[in-house]
py3Dmol code that shows the C-alpha trace and the ligand (Angstrom):
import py3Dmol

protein = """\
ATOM      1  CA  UNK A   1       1.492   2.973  26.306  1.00  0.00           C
ATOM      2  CA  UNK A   2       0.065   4.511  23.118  1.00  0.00           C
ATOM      3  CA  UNK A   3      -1.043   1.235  21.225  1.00  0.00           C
ATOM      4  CA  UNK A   4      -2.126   1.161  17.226  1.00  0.00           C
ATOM      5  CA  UNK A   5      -3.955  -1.469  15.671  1.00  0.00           C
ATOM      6  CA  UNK A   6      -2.426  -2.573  12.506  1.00  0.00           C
ATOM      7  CA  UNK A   7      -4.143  -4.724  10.308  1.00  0.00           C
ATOM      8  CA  UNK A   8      -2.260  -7.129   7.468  1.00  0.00           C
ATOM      9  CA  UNK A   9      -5.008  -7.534   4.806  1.00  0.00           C
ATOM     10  CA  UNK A  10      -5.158 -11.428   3.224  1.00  0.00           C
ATOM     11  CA  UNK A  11      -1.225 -12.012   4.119  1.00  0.00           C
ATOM     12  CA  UNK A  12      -2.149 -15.868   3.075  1.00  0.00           C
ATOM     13  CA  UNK A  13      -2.983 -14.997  -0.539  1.00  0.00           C
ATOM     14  CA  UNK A  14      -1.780 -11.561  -1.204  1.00  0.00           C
ATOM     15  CA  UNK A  15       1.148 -11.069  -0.388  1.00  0.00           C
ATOM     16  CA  UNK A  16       4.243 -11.060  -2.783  1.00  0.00           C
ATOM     17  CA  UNK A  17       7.557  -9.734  -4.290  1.00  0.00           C
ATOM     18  CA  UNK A  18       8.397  -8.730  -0.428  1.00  0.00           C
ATOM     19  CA  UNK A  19       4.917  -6.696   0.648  1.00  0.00           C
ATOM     20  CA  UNK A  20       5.038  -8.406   4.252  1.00  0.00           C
ATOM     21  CA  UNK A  21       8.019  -5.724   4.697  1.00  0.00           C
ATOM     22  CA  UNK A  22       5.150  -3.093   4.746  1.00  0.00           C
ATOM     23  CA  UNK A  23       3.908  -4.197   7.650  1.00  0.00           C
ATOM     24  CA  UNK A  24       7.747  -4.962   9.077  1.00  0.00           C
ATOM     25  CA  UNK A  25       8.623  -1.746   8.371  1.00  0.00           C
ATOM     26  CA  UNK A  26       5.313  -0.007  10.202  1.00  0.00           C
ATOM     27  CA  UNK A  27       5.216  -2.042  12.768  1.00  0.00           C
ATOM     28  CA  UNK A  28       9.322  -0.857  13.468  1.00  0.00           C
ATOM     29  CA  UNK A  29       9.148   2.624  12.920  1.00  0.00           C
ATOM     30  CA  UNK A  30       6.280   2.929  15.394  1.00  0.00           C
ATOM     31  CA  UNK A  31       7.989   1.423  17.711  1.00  0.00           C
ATOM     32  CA  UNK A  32      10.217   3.632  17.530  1.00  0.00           C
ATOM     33  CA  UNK A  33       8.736   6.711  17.661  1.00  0.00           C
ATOM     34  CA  UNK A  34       8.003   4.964  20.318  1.00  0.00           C
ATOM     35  CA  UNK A  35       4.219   3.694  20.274  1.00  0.00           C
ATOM     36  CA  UNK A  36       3.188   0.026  20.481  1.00  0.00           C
ATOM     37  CA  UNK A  37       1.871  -1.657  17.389  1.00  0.00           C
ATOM     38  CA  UNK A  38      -0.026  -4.440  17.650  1.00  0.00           C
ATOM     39  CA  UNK A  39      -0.942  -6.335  14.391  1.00  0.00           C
ATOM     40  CA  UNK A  40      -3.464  -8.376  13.500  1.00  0.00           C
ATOM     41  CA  UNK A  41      -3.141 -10.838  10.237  1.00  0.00           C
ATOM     42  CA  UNK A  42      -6.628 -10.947   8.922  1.00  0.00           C
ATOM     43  CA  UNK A  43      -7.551 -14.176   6.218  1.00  0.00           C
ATOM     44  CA  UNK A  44     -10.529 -15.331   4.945  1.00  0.00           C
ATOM     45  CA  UNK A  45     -12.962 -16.537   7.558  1.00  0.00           C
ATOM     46  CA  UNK A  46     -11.447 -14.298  10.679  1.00  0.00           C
ATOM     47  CA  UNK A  47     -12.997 -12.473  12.978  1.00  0.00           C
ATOM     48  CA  UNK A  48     -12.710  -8.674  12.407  1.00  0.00           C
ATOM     49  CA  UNK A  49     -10.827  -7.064  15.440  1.00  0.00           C
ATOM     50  CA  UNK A  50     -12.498  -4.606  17.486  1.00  0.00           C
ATOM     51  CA  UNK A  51     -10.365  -1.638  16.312  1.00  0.00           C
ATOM     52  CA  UNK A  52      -8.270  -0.920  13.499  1.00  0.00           C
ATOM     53  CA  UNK A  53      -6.157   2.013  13.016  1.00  0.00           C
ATOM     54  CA  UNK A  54      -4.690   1.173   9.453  1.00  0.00           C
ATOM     55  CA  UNK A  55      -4.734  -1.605   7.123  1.00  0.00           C
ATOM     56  CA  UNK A  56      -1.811  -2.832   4.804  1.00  0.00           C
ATOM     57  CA  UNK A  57      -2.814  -4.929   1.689  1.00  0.00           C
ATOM     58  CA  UNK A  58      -0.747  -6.616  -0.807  1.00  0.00           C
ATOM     59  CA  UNK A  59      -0.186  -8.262  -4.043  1.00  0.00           C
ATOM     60  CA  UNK A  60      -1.371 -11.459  -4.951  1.00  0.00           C
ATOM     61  CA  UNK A  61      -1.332 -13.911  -8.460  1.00  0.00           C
ATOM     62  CA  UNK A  62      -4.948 -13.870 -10.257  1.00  0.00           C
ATOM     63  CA  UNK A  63      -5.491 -16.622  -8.364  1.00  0.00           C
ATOM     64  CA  UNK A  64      -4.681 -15.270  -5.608  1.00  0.00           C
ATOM     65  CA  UNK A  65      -6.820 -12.445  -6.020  1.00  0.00           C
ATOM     66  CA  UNK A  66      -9.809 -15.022  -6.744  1.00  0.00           C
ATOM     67  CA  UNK A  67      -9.607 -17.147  -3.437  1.00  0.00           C
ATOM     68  CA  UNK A  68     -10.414 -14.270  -1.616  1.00  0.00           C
ATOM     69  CA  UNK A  69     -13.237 -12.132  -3.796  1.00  0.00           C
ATOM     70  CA  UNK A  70     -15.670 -13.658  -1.779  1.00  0.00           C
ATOM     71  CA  UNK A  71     -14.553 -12.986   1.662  1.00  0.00           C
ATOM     72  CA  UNK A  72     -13.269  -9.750   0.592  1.00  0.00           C
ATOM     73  CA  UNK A  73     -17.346  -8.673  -0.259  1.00  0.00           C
ATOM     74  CA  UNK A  74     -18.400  -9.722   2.991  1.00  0.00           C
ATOM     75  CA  UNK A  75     -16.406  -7.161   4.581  1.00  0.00           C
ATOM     76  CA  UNK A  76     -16.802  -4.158   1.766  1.00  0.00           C
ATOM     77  CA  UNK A  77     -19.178  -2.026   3.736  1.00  0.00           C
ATOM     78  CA  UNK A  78     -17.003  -1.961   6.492  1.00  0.00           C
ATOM     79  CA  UNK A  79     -13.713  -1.232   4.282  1.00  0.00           C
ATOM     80  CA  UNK A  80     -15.871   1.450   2.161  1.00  0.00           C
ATOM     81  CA  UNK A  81     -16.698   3.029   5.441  1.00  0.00           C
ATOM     82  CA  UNK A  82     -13.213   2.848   6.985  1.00  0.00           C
ATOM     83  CA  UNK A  83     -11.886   4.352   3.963  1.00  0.00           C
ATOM     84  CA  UNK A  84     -14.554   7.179   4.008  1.00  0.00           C
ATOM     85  CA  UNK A  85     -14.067   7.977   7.851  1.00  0.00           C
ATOM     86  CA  UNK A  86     -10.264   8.474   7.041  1.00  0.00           C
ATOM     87  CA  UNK A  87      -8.227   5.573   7.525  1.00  0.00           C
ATOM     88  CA  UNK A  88      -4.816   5.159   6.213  1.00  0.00           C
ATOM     89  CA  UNK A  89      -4.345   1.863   4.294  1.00  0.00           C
ATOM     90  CA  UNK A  90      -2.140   0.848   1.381  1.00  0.00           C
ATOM     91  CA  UNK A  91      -3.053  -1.342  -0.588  1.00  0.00           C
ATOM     92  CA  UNK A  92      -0.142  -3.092  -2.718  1.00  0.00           C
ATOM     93  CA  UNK A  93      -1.037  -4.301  -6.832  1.00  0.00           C
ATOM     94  CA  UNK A  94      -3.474  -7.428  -6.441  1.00  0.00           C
ATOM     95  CA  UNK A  95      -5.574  -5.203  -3.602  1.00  0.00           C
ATOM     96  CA  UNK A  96      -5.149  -2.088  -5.265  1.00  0.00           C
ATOM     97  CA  UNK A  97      -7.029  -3.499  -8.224  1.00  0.00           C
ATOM     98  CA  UNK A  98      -9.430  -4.953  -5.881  1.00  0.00           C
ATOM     99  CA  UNK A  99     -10.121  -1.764  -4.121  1.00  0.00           C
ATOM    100  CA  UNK A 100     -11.082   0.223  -7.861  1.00  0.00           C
ATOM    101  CA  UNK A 101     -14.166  -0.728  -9.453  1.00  0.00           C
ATOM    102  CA  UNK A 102     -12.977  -4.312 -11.257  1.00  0.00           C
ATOM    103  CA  UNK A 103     -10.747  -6.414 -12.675  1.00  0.00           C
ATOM    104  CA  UNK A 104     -10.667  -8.704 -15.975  1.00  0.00           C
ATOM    105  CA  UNK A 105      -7.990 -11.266 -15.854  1.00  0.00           C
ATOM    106  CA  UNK A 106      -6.246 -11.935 -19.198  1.00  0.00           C
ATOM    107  CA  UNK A 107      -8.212 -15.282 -19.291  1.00  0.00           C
ATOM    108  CA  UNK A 108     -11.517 -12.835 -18.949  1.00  0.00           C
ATOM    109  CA  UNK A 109     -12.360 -13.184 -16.082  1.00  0.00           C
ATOM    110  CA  UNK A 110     -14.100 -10.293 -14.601  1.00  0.00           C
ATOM    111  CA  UNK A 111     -13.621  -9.936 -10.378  1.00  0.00           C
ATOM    112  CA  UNK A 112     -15.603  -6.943  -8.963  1.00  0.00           C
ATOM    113  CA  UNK A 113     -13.770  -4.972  -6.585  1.00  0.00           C
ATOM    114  CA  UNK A 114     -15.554  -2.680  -4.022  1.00  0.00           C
ATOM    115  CA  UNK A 115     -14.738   0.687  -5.563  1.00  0.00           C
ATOM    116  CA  UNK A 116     -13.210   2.433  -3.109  1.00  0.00           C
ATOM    117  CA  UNK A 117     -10.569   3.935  -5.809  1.00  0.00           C
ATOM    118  CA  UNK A 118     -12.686   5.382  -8.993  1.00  0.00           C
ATOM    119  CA  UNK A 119     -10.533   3.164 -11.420  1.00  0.00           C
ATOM    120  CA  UNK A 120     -10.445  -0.284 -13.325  1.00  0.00           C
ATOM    121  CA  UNK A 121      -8.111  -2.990 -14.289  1.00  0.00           C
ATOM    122  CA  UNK A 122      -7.712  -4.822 -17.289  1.00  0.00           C
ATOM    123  CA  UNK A 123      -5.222  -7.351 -17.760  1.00  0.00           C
ATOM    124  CA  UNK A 124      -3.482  -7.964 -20.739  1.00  0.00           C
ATOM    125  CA  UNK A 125      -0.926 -10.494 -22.039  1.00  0.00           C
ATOM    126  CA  UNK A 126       2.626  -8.073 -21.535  1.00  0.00           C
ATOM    127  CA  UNK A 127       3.200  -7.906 -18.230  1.00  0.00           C
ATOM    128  CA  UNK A 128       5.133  -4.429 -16.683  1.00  0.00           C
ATOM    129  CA  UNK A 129       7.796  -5.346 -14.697  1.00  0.00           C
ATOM    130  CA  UNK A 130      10.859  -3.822 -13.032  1.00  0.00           C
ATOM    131  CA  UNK A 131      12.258  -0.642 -10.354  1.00  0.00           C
ATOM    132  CA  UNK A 132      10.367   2.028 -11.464  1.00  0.00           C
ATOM    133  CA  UNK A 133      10.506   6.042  -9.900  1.00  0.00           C
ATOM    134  CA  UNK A 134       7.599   7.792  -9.950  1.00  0.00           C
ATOM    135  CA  UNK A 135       7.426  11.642  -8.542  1.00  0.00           C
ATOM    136  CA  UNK A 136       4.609  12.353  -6.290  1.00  0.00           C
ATOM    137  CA  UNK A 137       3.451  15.852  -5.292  1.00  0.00           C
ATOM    138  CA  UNK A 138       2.553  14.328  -1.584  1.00  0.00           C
ATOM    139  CA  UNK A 139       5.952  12.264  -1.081  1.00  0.00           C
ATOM    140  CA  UNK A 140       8.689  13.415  -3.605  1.00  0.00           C
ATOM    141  CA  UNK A 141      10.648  10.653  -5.516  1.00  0.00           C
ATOM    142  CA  UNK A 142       8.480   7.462  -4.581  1.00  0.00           C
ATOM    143  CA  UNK A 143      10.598   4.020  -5.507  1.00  0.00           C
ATOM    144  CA  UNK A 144       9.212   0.564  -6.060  1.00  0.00           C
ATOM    145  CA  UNK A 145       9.304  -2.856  -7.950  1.00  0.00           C
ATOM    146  CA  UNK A 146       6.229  -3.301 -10.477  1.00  0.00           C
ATOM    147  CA  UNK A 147       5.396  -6.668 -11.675  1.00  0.00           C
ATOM    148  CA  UNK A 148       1.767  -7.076 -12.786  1.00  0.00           C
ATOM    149  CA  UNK A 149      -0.675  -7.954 -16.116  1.00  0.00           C
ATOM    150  CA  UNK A 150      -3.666  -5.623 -15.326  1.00  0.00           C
ATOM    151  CA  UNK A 151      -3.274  -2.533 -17.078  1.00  0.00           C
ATOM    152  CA  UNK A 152      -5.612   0.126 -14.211  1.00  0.00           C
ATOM    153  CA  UNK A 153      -7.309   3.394 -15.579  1.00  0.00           C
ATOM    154  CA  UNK A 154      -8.205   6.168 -13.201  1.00  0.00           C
ATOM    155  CA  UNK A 155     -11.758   7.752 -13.871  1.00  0.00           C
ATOM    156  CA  UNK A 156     -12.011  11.500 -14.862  1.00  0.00           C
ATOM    157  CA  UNK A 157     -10.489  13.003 -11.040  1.00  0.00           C
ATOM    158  CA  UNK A 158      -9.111  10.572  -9.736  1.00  0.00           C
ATOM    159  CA  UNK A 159      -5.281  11.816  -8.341  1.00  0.00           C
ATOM    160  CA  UNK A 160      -2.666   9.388  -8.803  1.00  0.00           C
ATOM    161  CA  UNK A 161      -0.051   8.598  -6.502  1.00  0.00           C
ATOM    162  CA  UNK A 162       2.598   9.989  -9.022  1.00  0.00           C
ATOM    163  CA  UNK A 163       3.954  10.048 -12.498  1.00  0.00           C
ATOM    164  CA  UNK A 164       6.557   8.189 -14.342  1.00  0.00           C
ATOM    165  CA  UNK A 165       8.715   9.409 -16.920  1.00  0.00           C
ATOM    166  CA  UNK A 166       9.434   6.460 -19.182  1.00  0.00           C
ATOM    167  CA  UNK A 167       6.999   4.698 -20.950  1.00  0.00           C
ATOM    168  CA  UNK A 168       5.492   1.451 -20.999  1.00  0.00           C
ATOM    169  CA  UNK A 169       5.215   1.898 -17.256  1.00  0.00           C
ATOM    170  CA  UNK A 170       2.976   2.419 -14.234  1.00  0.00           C
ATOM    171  CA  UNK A 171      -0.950   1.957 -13.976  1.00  0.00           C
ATOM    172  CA  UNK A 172      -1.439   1.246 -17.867  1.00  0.00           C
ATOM    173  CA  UNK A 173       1.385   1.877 -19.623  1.00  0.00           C
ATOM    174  CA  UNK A 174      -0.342   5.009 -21.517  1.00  0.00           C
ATOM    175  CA  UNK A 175      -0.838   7.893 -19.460  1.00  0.00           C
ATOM    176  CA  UNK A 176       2.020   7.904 -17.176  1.00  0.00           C
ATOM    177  CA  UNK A 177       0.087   7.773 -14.032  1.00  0.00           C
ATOM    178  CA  UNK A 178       1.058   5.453 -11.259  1.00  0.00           C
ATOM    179  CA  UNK A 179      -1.276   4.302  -8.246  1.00  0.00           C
ATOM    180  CA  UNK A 180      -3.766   6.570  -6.576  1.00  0.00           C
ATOM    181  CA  UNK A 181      -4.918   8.227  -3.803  1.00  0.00           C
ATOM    182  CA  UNK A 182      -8.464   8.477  -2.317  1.00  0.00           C
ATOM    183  CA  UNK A 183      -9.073   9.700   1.121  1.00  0.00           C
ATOM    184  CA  UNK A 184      -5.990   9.070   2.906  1.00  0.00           C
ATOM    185  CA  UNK A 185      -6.082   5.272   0.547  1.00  0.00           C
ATOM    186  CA  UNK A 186      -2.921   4.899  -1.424  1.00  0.00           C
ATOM    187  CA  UNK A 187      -3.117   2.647  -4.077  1.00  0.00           C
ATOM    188  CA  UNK A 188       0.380   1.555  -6.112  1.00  0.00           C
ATOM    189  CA  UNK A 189       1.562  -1.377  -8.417  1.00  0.00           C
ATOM    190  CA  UNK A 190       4.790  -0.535  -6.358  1.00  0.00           C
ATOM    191  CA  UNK A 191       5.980  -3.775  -4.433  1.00  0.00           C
ATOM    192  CA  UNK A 192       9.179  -3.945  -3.280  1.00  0.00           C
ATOM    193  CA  UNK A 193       8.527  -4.032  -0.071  1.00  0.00           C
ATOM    194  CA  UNK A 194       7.620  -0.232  -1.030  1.00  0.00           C
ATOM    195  CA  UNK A 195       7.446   1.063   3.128  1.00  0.00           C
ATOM    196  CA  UNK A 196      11.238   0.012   3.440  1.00  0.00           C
ATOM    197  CA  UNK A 197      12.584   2.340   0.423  1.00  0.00           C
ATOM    198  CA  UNK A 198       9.852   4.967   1.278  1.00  0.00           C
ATOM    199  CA  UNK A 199       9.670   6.302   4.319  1.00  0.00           C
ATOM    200  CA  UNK A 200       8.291   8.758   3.760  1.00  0.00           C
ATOM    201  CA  UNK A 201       5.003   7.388   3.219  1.00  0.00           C
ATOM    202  CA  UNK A 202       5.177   5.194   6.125  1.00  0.00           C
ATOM    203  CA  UNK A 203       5.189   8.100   7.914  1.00  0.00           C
ATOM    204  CA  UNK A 204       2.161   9.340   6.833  1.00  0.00           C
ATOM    205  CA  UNK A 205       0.401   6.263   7.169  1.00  0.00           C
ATOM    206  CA  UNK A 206       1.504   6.521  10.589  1.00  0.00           C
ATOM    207  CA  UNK A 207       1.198   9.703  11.371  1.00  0.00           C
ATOM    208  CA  UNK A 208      -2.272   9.450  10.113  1.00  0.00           C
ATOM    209  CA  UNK A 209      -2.891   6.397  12.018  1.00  0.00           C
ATOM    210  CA  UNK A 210      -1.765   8.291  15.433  1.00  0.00           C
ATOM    211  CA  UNK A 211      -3.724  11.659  15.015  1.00  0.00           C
ATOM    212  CA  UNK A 212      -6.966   9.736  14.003  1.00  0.00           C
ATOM    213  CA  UNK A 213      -6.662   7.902  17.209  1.00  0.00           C
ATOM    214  CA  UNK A 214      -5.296   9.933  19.696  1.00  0.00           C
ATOM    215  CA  UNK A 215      -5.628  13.646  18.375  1.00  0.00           C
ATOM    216  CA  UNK A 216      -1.422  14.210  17.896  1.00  0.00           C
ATOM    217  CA  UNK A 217       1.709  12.534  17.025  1.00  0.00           C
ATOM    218  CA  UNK A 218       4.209  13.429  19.376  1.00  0.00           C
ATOM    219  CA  UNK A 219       6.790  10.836  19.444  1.00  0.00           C
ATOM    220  CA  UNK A 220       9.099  13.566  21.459  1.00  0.00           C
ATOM    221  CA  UNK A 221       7.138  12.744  23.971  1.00  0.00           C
ATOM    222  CA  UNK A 222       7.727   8.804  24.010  1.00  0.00           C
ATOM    223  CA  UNK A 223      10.710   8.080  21.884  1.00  0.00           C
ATOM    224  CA  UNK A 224      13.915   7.563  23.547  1.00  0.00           C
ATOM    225  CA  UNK A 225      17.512   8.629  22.476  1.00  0.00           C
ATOM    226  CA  UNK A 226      18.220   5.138  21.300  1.00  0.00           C
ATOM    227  CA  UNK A 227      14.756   4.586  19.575  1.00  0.00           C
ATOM    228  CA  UNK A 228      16.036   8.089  17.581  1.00  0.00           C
ATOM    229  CA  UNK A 229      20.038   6.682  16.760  1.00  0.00           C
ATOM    230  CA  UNK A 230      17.983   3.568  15.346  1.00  0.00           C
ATOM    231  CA  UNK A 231      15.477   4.938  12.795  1.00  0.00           C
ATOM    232  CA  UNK A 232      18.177   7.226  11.490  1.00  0.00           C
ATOM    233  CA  UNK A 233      20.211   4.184  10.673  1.00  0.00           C
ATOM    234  CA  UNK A 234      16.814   3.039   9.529  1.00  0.00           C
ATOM    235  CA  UNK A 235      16.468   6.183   7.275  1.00  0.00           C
ATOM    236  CA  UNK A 236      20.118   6.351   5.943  1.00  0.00           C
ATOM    237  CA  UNK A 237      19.709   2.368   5.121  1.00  0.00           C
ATOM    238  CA  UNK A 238      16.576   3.315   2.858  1.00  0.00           C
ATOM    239  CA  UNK A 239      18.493   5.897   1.426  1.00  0.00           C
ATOM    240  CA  UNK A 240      21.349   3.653   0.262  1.00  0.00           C
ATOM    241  CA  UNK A 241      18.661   0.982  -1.315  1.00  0.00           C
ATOM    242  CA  UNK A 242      17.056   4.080  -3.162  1.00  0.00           C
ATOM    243  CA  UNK A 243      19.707   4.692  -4.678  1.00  0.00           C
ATOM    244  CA  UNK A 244      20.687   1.064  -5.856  1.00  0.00           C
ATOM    245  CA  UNK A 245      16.889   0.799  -7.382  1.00  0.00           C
ATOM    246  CA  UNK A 246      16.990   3.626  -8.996  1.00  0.00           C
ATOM    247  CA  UNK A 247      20.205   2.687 -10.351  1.00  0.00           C
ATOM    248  CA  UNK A 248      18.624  -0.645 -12.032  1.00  0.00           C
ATOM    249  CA  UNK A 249      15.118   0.107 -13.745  1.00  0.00           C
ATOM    250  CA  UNK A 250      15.163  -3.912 -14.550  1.00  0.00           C
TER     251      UNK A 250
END
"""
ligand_1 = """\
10
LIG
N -2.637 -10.517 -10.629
C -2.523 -9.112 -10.852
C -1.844 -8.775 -12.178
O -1.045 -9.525 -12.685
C -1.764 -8.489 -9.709
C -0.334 -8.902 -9.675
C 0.384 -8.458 -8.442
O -0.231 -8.253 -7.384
N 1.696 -8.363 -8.524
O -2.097 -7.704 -12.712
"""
view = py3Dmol.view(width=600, height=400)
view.addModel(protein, "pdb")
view.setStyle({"model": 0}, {"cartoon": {"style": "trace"}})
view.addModel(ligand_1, "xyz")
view.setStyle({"model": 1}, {"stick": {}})
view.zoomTo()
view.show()
C-alpha cells in the first residue's frame, strides 16, 4: 500500500466553522485514488510523528489562537523547514495568521507567528463574515465561508491565493486580496470546510503530498472502478454546494 502521513494541526483549539472537513475530505479522496492515509491529530504537548507528508491547520477564537502560541514556537523550526523543503499544508484563518509574521488582537494583544507567509494581522472591531468567491490563477473560482476580526496584509510579493470582487471582503477588506500562497503553503480566511467545496485544491495538496513522497501520482495504478464511481459523486456533490454558496454571499 502507498501510505501518506496526514497531519491535523491543533484540532483541540483550532478548529471551527467546519475545518475538521479538510482533513475528512483528504483523508477520502486519497483513499480513493486509492492510497492509504493515515492521520495523526497533533495538540499541544504531542509527540511529533516520524513523517509527515502534509499538514492541515484551522481556525480558532483569539483565545484559541493564544492557548497554543507557546507550543506552536516550540515546533517553528521544524514547520519553517517543512514549509521550505516543499510541503503542502493549509492552514485555515486562526493558523493562517499564525503562520505570517503576527497578530494583534482587537484587545491589543500582539501574538508572534513564525513567518512562514510574509504578511500580518491586525484585528479590528468589524468582523468580515459570510460565502465569499474569490478567483485564483492556480485553482479557478475558489469558494469559502469567512468569519474573522484580523484584518492580514501581504508584504510587497507576496501572491495571494485569489481576489475578490466585492468589497469589504477577504484578507483586509482594502485591497481585494484573499489568502496566500508561499511554497506550496496556502493560506485563506476561507472556512467552510473549504476542501469539501474545492476540490480542486485538495487535489493539489494531494497530489503534492504523493509526488514529494513517492516521485508520481498515479492513482490509475491503484484506484479501482468503484473508488472512481465514488469521487465523481464526490465531485458532482461539491459542485451542487458551490453553487448554493455562491448563491448566498451571507
Ligand atoms: N481569531 C481570529 C480573528 O477573529 C481568527 C478567527 C478564525 O479563525 N475564524 O481574526
Amino acid at each position: 500500500m502507498t501510505t501518506i502521513d496526514i497531519m491535523s494541526l491543533y484540532p483541540k483549539d483550532m478548529n471551527i466553522y467546519g475545518d475538521s472537513g479538510n482533513v475528512l475530505t483528504v483523508t477520502r479522496r486519497l483513499a480513493l485514488y486509492g492510497y492509504e492515509p493515515c492521520v495523526t491529530a497533533y495538540n499541544q504537548g504531542d509527540d511529533w510523528p516520524d513523517h509527515v507528508d502534509m499538514i492541515l491547520g484551522g481556525g480558532g477564537q483569539d483565545t484559541g489562537q493564544k492557548k497554543i502560541i507557546d507550543d506552536f514556537f516550540r515546533r517553528a523550526d521544524l514547520l519553517r523547514t517543512l514549509a521550505a523543503d516543499g510541503t503542502p499544508m493549509l492552514m485555515i484563518c486562526g493558523l493562517y495568521q499564525l503562520f505570517g509574521e503576527y497578530f494583534e488582537t482587537v484587545d491589543g494583544t500582539r501574538l508572534d507567528g513564525i513567518g512562514v507567509i510574509g504578511a500580518y494581522t491586525v484585528g479590528q472591531d468589524v468582523r468580515m463574515i459570510g460565502n465569499l468567491v474569490e478567483h485564483s490563477d492556480d485553482f479557478g473560482d475558489v469558494i469559502g465561508y469567512e468569519n474573522h476580526s484580523g484584518q492580514t496584509f501581504l508584504r510587497d510579493g507576496v501572491r495571494p491565493l485569489g481576489r475578490v470582487d466585492a468589497e469589504g471582503r477577504g484578507n483586509n477588506g482594502e485591497d481585494h486580496t484573499e489568502g496566500a500562497r508561499v511554497h506550496n503553503v496556502i493560506g485563506t480566511y476561507m472556512h467552510g470546510s473549504l476542501l469539501p467545496k474545492n476540490p480542486k485544491i485538495a487535489d493539489f495538496l494531494i497530489r503534492t503530498a504523493v509526488e514529494r513522497r513517492y516521485g508520481a501520482f498515479e492513482p490509475e495504478r491503484y484506484q479501482t472502478d468503484d473508488q472512481r464511481t465514488a469521487l465523481a459523486a464526490l465531485d458532482r456533490a461539491a459542485d451542487q454546494a458551490r453553487r448554493v454558496a455562491a448563491s448566498r454571499p451571507r
